[in-house]
C-alpha atoms as one frame of an Amber mdcrd trajectory, in Angstrom:
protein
 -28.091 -35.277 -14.914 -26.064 -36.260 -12.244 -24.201 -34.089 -10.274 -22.217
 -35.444  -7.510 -19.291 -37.108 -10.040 -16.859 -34.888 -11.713 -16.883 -36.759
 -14.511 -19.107 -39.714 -16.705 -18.286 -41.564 -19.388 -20.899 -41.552 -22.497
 -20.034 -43.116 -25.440 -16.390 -44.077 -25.501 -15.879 -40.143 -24.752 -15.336
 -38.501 -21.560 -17.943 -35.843 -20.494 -17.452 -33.446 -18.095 -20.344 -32.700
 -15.671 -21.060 -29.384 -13.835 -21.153 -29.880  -9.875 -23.790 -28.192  -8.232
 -23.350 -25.377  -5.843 -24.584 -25.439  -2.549 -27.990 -22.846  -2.091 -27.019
 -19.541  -0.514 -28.648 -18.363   2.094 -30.690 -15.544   2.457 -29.832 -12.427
   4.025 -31.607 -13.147   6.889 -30.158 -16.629   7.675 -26.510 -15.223   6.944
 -27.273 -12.774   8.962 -27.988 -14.762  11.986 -25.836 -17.162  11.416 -23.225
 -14.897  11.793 -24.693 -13.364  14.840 -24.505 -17.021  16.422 -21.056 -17.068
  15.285 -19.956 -13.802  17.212 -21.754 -14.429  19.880 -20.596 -17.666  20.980
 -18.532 -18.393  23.958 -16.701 -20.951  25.171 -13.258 -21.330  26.943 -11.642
 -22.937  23.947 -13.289 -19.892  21.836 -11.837 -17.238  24.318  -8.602 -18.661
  24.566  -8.247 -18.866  21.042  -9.297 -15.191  20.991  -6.736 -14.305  23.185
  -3.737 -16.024  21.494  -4.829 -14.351  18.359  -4.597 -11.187  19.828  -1.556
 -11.541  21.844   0.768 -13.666  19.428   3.564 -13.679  21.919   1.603 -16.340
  23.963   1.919 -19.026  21.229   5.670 -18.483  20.474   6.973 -18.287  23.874
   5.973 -21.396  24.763   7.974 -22.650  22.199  11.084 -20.837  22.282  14.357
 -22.456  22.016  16.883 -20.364  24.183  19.673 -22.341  22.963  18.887 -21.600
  19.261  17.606 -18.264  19.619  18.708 -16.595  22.898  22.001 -15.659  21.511
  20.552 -13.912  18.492  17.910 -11.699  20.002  19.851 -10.308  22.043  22.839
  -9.590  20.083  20.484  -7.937  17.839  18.273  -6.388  20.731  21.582  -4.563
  21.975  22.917  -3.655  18.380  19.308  -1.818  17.310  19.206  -0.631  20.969
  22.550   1.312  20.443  21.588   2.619  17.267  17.970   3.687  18.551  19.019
   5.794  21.148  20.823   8.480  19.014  18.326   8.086  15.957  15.723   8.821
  18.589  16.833  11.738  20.110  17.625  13.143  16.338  14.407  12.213  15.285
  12.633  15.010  18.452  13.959  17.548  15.934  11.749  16.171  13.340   8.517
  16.009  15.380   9.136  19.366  17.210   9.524  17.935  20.448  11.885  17.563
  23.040  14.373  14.447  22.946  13.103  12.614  26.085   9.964  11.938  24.083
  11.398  10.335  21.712  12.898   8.429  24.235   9.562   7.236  25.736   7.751
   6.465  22.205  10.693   4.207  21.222  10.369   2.370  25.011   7.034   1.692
  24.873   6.501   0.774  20.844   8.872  -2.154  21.212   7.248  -3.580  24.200
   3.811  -3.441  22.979   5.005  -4.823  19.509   6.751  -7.742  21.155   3.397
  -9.014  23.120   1.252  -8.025  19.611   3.074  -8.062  16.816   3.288 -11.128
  13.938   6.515 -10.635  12.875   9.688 -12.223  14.084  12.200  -9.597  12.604
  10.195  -6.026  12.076  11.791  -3.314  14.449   8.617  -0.845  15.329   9.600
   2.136  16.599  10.434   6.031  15.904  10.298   6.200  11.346  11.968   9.586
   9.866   8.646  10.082   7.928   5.940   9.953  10.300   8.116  12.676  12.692
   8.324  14.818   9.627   4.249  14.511   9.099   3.585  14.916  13.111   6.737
  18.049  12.897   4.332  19.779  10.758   1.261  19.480  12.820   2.833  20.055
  15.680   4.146  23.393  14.276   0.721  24.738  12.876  -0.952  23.949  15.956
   2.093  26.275  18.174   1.224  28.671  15.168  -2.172  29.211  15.670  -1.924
  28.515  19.499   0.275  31.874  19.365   4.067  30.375  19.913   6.918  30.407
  18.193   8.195  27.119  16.545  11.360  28.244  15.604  12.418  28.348  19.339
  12.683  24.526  19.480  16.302  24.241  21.393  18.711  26.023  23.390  20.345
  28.774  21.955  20.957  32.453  21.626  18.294  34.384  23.125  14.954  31.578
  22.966  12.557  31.622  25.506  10.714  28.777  25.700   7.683  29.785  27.373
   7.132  32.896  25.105   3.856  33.219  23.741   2.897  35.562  20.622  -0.583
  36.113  21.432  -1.670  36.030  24.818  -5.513  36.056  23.660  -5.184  32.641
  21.271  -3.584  31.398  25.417  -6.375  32.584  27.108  -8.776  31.015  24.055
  -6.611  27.537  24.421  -6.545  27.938  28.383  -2.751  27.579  27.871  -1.709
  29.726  30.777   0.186  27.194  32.978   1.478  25.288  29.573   4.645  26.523
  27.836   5.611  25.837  23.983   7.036  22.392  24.834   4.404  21.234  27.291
   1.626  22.381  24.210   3.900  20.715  21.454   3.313  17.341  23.156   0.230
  17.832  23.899  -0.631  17.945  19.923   1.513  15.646  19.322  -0.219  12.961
  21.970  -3.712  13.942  20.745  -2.426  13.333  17.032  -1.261  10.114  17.675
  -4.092   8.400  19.600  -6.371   9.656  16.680  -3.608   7.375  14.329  -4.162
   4.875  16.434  -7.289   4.460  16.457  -7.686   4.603  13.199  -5.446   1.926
  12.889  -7.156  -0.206  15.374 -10.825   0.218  13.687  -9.002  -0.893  10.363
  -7.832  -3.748  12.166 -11.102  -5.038  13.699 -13.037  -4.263  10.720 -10.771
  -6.483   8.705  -9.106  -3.610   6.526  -5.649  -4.967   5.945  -5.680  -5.239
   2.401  -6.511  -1.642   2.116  -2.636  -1.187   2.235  -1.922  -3.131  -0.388
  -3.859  -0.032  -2.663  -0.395   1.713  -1.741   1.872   0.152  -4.451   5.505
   0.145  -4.142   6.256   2.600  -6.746   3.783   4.604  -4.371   5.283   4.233
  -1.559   8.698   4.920  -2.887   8.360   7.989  -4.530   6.628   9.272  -1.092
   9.255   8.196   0.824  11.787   9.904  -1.564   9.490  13.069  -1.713   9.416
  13.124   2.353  13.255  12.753   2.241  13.880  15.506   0.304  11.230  17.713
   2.551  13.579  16.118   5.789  16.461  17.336   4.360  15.423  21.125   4.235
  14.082  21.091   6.965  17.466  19.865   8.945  19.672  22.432   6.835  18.861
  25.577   9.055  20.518  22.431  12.345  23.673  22.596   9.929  24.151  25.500
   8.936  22.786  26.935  12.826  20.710  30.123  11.621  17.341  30.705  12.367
  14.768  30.395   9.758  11.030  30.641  10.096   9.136  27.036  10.030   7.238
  27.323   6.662   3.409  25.613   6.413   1.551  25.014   4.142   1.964  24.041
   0.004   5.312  25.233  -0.815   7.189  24.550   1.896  10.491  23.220   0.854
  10.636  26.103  -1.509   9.867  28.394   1.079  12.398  26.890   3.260  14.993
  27.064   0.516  14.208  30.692  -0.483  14.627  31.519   3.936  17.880  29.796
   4.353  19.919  31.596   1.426  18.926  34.799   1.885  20.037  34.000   5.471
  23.265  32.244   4.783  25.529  35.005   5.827  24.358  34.319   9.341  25.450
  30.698   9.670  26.934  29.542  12.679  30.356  28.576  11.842  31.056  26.507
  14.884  27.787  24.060  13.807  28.475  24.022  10.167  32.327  22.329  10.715
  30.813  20.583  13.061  27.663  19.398  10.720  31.239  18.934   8.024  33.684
  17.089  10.092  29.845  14.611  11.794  28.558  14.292   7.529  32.015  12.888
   6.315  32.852  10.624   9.299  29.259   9.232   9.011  29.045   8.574   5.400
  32.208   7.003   5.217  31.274   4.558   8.178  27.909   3.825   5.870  30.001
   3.051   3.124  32.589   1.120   4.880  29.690  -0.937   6.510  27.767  -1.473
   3.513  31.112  -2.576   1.838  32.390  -4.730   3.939  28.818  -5.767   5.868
  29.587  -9.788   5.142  32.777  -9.659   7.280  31.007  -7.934   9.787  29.259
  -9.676  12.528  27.759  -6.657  13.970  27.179  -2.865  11.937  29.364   0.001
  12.933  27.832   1.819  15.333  28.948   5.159  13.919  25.939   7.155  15.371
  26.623   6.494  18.761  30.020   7.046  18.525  29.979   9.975  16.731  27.171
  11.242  19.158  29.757  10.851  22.311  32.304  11.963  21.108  30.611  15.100
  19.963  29.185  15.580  23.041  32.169  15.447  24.993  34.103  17.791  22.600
  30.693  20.215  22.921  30.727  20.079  26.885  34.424  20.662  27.327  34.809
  23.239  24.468  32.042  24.991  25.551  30.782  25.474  22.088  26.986  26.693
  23.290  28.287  29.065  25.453  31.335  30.478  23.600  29.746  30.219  20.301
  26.132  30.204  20.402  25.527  26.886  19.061  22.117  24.915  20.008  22.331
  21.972  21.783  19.773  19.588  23.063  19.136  20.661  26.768  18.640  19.193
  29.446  16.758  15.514  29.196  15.213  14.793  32.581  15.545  11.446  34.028
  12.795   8.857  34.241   8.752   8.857  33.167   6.193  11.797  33.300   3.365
  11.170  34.826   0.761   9.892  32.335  -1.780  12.521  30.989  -4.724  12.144
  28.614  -5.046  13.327  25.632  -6.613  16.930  25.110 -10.129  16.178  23.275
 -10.077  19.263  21.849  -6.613  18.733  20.091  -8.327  15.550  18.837 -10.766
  17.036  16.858  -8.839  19.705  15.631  -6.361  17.498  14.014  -8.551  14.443
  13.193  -8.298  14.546   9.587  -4.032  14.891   9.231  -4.008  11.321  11.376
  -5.951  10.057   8.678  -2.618  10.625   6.475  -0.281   9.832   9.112  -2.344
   6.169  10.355  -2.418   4.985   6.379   1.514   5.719   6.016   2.309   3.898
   8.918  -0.033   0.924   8.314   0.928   0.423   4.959   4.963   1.013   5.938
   4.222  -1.593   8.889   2.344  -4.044   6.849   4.428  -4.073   3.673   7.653
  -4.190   5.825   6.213  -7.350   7.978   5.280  -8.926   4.858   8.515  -8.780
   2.969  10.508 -10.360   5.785   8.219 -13.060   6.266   8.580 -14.046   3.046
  12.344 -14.107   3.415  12.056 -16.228   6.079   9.105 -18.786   5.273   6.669
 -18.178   7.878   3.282 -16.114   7.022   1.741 -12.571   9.080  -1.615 -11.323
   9.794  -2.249  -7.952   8.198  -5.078  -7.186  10.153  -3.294  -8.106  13.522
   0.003  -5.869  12.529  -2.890  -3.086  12.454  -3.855  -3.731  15.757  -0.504
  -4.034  17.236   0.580  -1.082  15.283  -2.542   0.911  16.490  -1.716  -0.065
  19.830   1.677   1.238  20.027   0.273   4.529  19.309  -2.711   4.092  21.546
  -1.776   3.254  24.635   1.708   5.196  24.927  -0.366   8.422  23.613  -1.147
   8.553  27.350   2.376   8.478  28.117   3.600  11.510  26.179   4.678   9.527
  23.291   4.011  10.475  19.697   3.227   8.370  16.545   5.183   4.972  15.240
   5.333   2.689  12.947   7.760  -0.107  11.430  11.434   0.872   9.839  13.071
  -0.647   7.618  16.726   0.362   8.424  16.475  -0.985  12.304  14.830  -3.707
  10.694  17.864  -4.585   8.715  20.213  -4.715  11.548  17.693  -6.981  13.560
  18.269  -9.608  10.361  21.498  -9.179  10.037  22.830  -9.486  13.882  20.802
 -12.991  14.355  17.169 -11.911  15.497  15.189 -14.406  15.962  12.364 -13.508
  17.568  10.705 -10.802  19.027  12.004 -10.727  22.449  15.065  -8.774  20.942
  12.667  -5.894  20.850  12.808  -6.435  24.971  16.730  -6.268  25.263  16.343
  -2.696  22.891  13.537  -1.341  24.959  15.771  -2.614  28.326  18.703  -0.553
  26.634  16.346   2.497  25.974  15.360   2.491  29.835  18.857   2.362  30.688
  19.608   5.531  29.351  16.069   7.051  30.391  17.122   6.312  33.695  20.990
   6.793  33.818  22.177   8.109  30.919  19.636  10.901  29.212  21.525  13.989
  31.553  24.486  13.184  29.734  23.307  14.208  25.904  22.767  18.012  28.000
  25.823  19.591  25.721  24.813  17.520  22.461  24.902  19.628  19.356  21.494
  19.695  17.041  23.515  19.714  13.931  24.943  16.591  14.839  21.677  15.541
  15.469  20.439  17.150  11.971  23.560  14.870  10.698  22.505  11.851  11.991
  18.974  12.982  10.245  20.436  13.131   6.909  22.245  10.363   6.347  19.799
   7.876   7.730  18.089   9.573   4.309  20.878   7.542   2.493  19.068   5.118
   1.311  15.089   7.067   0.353  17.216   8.962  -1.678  19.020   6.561  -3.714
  16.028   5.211  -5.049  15.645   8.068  -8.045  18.567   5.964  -9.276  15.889
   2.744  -9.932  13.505   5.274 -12.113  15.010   4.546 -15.770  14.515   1.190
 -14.989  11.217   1.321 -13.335  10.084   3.400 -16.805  11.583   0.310 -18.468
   9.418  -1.773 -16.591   6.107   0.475 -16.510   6.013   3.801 -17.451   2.426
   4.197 -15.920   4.045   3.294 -12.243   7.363   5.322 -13.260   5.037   8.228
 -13.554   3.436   7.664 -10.250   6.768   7.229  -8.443   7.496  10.962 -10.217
   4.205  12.926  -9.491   3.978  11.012  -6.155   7.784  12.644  -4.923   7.260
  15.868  -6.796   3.562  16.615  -5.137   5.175  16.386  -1.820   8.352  18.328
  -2.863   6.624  21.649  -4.626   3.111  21.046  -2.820   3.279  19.113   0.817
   4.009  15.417   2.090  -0.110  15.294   2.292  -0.712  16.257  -0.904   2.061
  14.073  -2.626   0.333  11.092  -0.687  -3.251  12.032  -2.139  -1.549  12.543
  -5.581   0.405   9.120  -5.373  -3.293   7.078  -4.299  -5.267   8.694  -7.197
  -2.443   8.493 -10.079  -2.396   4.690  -8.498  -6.147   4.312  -8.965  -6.305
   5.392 -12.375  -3.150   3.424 -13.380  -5.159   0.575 -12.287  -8.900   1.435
 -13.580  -6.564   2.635 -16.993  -5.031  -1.288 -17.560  -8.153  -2.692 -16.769
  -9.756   0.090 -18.624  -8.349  -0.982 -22.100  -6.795  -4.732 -21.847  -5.481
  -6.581 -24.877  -7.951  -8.226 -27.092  -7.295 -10.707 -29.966  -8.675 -13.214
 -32.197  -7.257 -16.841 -31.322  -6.063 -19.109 -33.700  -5.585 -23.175 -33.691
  -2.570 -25.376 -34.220  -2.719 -27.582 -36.747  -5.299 -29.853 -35.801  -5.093
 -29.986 -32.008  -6.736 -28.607 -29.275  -4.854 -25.978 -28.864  -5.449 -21.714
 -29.503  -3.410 -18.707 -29.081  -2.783 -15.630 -30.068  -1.588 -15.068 -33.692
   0.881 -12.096 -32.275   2.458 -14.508 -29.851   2.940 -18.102 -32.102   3.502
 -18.667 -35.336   1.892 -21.139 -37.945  -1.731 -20.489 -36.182  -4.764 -20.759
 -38.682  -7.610 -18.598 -38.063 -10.945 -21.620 -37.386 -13.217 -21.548 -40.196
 -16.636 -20.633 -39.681 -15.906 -19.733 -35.885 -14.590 -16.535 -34.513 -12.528
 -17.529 -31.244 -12.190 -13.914 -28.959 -10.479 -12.965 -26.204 -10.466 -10.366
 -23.354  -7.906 -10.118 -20.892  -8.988  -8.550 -18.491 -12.296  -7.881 -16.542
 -15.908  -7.130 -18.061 -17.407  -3.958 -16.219 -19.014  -0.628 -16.946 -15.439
   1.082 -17.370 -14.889  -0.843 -20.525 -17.945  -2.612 -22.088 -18.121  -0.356
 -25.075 -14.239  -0.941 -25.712 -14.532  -4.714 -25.450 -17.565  -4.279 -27.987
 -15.427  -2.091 -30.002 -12.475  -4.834 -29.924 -14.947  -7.695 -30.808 -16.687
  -6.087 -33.639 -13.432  -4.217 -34.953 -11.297  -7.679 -34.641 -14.439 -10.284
 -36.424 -15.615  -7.245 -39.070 -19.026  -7.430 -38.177 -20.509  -4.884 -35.805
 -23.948  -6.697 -34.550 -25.865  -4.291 -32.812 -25.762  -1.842 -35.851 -26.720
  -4.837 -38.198 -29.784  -6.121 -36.562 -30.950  -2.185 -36.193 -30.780  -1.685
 -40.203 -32.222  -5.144 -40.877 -35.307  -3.649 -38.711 -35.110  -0.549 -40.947
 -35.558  -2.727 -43.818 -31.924  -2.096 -44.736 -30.699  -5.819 -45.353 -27.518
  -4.545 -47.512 -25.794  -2.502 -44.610 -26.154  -5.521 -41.989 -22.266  -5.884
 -41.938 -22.147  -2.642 -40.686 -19.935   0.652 -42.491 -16.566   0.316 -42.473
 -15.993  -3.826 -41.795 -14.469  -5.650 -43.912 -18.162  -6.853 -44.934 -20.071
  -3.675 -44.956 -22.450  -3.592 -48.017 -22.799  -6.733 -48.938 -25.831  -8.244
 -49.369 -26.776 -11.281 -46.697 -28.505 -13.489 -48.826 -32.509 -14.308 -49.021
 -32.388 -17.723 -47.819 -34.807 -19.247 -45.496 -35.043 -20.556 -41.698 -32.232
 -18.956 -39.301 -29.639 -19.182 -42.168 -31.344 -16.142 -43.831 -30.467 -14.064
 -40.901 -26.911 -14.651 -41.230 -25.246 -11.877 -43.321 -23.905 -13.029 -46.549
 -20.780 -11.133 -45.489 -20.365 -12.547 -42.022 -17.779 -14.897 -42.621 -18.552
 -17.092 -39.303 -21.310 -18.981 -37.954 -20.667 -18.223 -34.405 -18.518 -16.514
 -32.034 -16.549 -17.981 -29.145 -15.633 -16.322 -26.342 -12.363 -16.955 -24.265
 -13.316 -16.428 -20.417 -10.433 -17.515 -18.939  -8.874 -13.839 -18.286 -12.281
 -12.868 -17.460 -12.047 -12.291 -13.833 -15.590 -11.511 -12.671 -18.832  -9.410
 -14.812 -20.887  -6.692 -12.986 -24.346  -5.313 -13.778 -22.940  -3.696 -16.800
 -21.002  -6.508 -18.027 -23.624  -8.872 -17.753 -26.078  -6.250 -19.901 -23.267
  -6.437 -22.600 -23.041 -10.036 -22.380 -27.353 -10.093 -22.540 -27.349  -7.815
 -25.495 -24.736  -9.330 -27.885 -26.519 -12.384 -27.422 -29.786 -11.530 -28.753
 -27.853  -9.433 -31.493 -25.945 -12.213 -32.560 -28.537 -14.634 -32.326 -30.969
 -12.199 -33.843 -28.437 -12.612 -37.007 -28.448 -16.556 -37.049 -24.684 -16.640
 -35.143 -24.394 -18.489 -32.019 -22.717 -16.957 -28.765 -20.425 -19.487 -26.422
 -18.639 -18.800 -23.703 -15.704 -21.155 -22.559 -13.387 -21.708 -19.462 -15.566
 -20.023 -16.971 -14.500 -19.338 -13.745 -17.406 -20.177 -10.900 -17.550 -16.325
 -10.369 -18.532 -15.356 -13.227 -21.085 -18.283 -14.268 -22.742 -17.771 -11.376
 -23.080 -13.932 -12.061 -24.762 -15.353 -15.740 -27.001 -17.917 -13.722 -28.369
 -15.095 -11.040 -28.615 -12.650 -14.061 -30.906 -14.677 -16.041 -27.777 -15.272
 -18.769 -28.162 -19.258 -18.627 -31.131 -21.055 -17.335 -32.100 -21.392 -13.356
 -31.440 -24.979 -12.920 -27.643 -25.993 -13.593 -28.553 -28.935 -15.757 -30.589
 -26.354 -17.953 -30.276 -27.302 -21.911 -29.272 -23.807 -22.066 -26.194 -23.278
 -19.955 -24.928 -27.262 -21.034 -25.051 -25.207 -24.667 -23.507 -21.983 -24.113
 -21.326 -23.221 -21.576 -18.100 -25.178 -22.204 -15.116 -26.143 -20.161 -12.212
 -25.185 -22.915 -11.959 -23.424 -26.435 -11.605 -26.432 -27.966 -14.954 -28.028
 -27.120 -17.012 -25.146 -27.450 -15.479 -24.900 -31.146 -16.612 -27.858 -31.910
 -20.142 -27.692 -30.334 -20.256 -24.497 -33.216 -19.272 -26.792 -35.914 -22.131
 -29.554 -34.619 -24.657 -27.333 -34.232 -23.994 -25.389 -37.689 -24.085 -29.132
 -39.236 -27.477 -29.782 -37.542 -29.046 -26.439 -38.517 -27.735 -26.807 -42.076
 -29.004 -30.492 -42.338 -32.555 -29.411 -41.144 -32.515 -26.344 -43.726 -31.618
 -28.880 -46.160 -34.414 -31.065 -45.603 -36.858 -27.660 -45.611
């Protein structure tokens, strides 16, 4: 037959011919085939290589200044101003000094702006990821012998005092104090994140974020902001609480601060009072008027300066113990590698921290690029994620990531492009190198303000679970184990919890997917399900199935169940008592034709169960998405039960996956234009019902003439 048309005409009647695939190669000619392919060069090839890896080549060549100059920069300077506060809050997160955060936030947007493949994503310091690198930061300073709770100016800390001067001497800490340690951790933990990230992204591992589904990722994020939240309370309320680690710790925390709430600082909770209320109601006035507005309210930074000036000239640390945020020295540190050691020691909690901010980053980059019609690489946003905690790990910067909130305020101030990421990094290094001595007399409970309500919006989203359980219970309950794991247990654990209760959500639909019995229309070409139209009669003599949903080793005995539960006849236990010599129970106990007897006729016909009400058995394949090894064995077996019975087995609407998973497994026969596959094989319902019909005419014709 044929092959290279898609269609002949035979007849008067249109037949549809089977094109045939090309032969795939071997393992060994793949193999070097793709070895040529790698290891080709060529100027074209390299400069091709290059664009693809630094994005910002392409697009600056085409900017339009008069278009898009405006924009960026509006919206590099509004996310610049609101950066610089939500930075230096955000040290208290991570455990680390402010001028830190200052250098992560620098760097991240100027190695996203030469990498990154979205126009609009803001990368930079994300409230989560400082909570997860706060923790490690403060078990390492455990173990190492310090004291985390002295993270500030205040009454009576000490920041070089050590607990255990052995665990110094083990660490060779004796010319580092808590600070210089806590960075050090901090540094090591992010480059291991970022390489991560970058092996993802060269091995082509994008899609492994899209595992982390959205009700995933929200009930972590709402889990984490409820964990960020206790952990700013002892900031407002200014006592001094141990650090908790470990499973438990928001419990822990809770159980610390009341019994030590007679001890609050009075001057930092009015303060944390007077910062919460003016905040929120700049949030709400933004978001309520935010289409009048050309540009957000920067209530952060205003609140930030004028606390700050009230602080310095009211002498609030001095007269009334309250912690500020020290001195912030001017300009860079000289870079410093990484401590190896550190690296190995905290190897597996940058596992957590690089697959929260890859799958943040990706899922963020992808939503506003489908906002604005243009596409991103997922395996590119990796690598320019994993870079921007790579390469400023050497510079005493700790991990990043994309945010949505900054994010926001890019879109809605005009951005453009990424070179508004340069005017907020140029805005960053203004106060690096002016500025940062000014923030000395800053209050950390206005800092642990500006904390909590950027949590405004992670914790509004318990308000979508009754409709989410509309939608799906199964991903209403992962959204609820996923934030109460990292509530009662630890942000680790409720990410861990969230991936597996994902997993089995997913292996559970596919697991157990609707099955019916189609029906036809009148007398067209159509077939449904009975359940979803009315006036559908069942076909006479053929049973017309459907599974909808994969056919692998999870659920081959429940799509055997469905099919001989749904056509009462139950195939493999009637061809095992016809061996027994038990003809009456061929139905099978309990169908609707169990115990009947099948008849003593001759030729295939006496095969066929008196009871079995059908001649053969159709099988819808369109919702079948591919077959493994086990699915092809169930495929194998029911036909040589069925035909072992006198009923014939079709299959119709193929997809090429899975035929050519039946050709390799020996299903159909080797050559495409095989008598067996053109019989078994059949482009819609329709025909294949009414090869069943033919071939029952033929067979009872012949048995006729016998």
């Amino acid at each position: 037959m044929e092959a290279s048309p898609e269609y002949t005409e035979r007849g008067g009647r249109l037949l549809l011919v089977r094109r045939r695939p090309p032969p795939s190669p071997g393992l060994g000619e793949a193999l070097k085939a793709g070895l040529r392919r790698s290891c080709a060069c060529s100027v074209q090839g390299a400069w091709a290589q290059l664009q693809a890896l630094f994005p910002a080549i392409c697009w600056l060549r085409q900017y339009r200044p008069r278009e898009a100059l405006a924009g960026d920069v509006m919206s590099g300077l509004v996310v610049g101003i609101i950066l610089v506060p939500q930075a230096i809050a955000y040290s208290l997160l991570a455990g680390l000094q402010p001028a830190y955060s200052l250098y992560t936030a620098f760097f991240a947007n100027l190695i996203y702006f030469v990498m990154g493949t979205s126009r609009h994503v803001s990368v930079g310091i994300f409230s989560l990821l400082s909570l997860m690198v706060g923790q490690v930061v403060d078990r390492e300073l455990l173990l190492a012998g310090f004291d985390p709770v002295q993270d500030g100016p205040g009454p009576g800390t000490n920041h070089s005092s050590l607990n255990s001067s052995a665990a110094v001497l083990a660490l060779g800490l004796q010319d580092c104090a808590r600070d210089c340690y806590a960075i050090r951790v901090a540094t090591a933990l992010t480059l291991v994140a970022g390489v991560y990230q970058v092996l993802m992204g060269i091995l082509g591992l994008g899609f492994v974020s899209a595992y982390l589904s959205q009700p995933l990722l929200d009930g972590f994020a709402m889990g984490a902001s409820v964990t960020i939240l206790t952990s700013q309370l002892r900031h407002l309320l200014g006592v001094r609480v141990p650090r908790h680690q470990g499973p438990g710790l928001v419990v822990s925390t809770w159980l610390s601060l009341l019994r030590s709430a007679g001890q609050a600082n009075l001057c930092d909770v009015l303060t944390s009072a007077v910062c919460l209320a003016v905040l929120l109601a700049a949030k709400e006035l933004s978001d309520r008027f935010r289409h009048r507005l050309r540009v957000p309210l920067p209530a952060e930074l205003l609140v930030i300066v004028v606390a700050t000036l009230v602080s310095h000239f009211g002498q609030f640390h001095g007269r009334f113990g309250s912690s500020v945020a020290g001195d912030i020295p001017t300009g860079f540190v000289a870079p410093r590698v990484p401590d190896a050691g550190l690296m190995w020691r905290v190897a597996l909690d940058a596992a957590s921290l690089a697959l929260v901010g890859s799958a943040f980053s990706i899922s963020l980059a992808e939503m506003f690029a489908r906002s604005h019609g243009y596409t991103v690489r997922a395996n590119q946003e990796l690598l320019a994620v994993g870079c921007c905690n790579v390469l400023p790990a050497f510079f005493h910067c700790f991990a990043t990531s994309a945010a949505l909130a900054k994010s926001l305020v890019k879109t809605a101030t005009g951005c453009r492009t990424q070179l508004s990421s340069v005017v907020s990094a140029a805005v960053v290094l203004l106060v690096l190198l002016v500025l940062a001595p000014l923030f000395r007399d800053l209050q950390r409970s206005v800092l642990a303000c500006v904390i909590v309500v950027s949590l405004r919006g992670a914790l509004r989203k318990v308000r979508d679970v009754p409709r989410l359980w509309r939608l799906s219970p199964a991903d209403a309950l992962v959204w609820v184990a996923t934030a109460a794991t990292c509530v009662l247990v630890s942000t680790e654990a409720g990410l861990l919890a969230g991936i597996l209760l994902s997993l089995l959500s997913l292996a559970g639909r596919t697991r157990r997917p609707r099955a019916a019995l189609l029906a036809r229309a009148g007398g067209s070409s159509f077939f449904g399900d009975p359940a979803e139209f009315e006036g559908l009669a069942p076909e006479r003599g053929v049973q017309v199935f459907r599974f909808t949903g994969p056919l692998h080793y999870a659920n081959k005995d429940f799509f055997l169940q469905s099919l001989y539960s749904l056509t009462g006849l139950d195939a493999g236990c009637a061809v095992a008592r016809r061996k027994e010599g038990d003809p009456g129970l061929g139905a099978g106990a309990g169908g609707p034709a169990g115990g009947r007897d099948p008849g003593s006729g001759s030729g295939a016909d006496s095969l066929v169960p008196a009871a079995a009400r059908f001649h053969a058995v159709v099988i819808d394949c369109a919702p079948l998405l591919f077959l493994d090894v086990a699915g092809l064995a169930t495929l194998q077996e029911l036909h040589r039960d069925y035909g072992a019975l006198g009923i014939s087995l079709l299959l119709a609407c193929c997809n090429p996956s899975v035929t050519d998973t039946l050709r390799r497994g020996g299903f159909l026969g080797e050559d495409q234009g095989d008598a067996a596959e053109d019989g078994q094989l059949f482009p819609s319902v329709h025909c294949a019902v009414q090869a069943a019909h033919a071939r029952h005419q033929e067979l009872a014709a012949a048995n006729s003439i016998l």
